[in-house]
N, C-alpha and C positions, 0 to 999 in steps of 0.2 A: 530372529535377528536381534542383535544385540544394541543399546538404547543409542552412543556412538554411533553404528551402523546406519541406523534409520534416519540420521541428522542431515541435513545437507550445511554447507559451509555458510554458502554466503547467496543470499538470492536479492537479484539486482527488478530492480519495479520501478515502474514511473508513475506519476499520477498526477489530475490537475485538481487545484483546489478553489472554490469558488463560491460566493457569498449569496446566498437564496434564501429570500423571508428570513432574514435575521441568525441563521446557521449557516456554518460554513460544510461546503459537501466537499469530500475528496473520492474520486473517480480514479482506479487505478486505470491504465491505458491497456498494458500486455493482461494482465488477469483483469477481469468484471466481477473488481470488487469495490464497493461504494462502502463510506460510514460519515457520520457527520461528527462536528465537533461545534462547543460554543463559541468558543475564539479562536482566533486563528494560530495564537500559541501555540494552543492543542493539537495540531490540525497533523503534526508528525508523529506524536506519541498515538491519535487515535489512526490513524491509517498504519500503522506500524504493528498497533494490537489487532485490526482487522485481517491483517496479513497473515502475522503470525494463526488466528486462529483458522484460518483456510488451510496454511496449513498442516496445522494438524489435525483437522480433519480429514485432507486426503491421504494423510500416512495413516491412519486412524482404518480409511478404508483398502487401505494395500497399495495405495498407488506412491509417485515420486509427488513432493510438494508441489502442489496449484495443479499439479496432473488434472488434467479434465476440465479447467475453468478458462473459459474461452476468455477473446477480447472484447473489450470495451466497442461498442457503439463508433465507428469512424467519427463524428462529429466530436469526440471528447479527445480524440487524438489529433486531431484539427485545430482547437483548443488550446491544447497542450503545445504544439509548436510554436500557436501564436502569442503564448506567454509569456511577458518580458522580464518575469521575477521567478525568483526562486525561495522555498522555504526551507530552510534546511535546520535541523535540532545544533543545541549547543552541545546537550547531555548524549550518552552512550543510551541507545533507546532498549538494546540485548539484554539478557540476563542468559549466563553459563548455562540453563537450561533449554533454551530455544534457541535457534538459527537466528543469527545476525541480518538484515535486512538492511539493502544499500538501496538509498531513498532517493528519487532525484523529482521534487517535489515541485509541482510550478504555481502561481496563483493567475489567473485567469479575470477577466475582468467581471465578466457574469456568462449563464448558462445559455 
């Protein structure tokens, strides 16, 4: 399969993000994927890079992206609705190389 072909356009994620002992954790909701970050700046570029690298390791093993990565924990999608804020990047977080990732980030008050 040709490098085009293996790409998907655009994959939509939610996640909630949340301050514990001094790092902040972001907790995707549809995929269980977790990474932390030091500030909360950070907090869309590194769950952006965590995504992205999921995946491409599931095209890595033949499958469609996040193919096989179940949901989060109910209690983080619980969370997530009760969340009154949103994080969203200024910058384009993509590069022409990897799938674009449409972020809908919330911050949560604690775990």
């Amino acid at each position: 399969m040709g490098r085009n072909q293996n790409r998907t356009r655009d994959v939509a994620v939610r996640a909630v993000a949340f301050e514990e002992d001094g790092v902040w954790v972001v907790q995707g909701i549809e995929y269980d994927i977790c990474t932390h970050a030091k500030e909360a700046a950070e907090v869309p570029q590194a769950f952006y890079r965590a995504v992205i690298e999921n995946i491409c390791i599931t095209q890595h093993l033949g499958r469609r992206p996040l193919e096989g990565i179940k949901p989060a924990p109910k209690r983080f999608r619980e969370m997530f609705e009760r969340a009154e804020s949103r994080l969203m990047p200024v910058h384009e977080l993509g590069s022409p190389e990897l799938p674009r990732a449409d972020m809908d980030i919330r911050l949560a008050e604690h775990a």
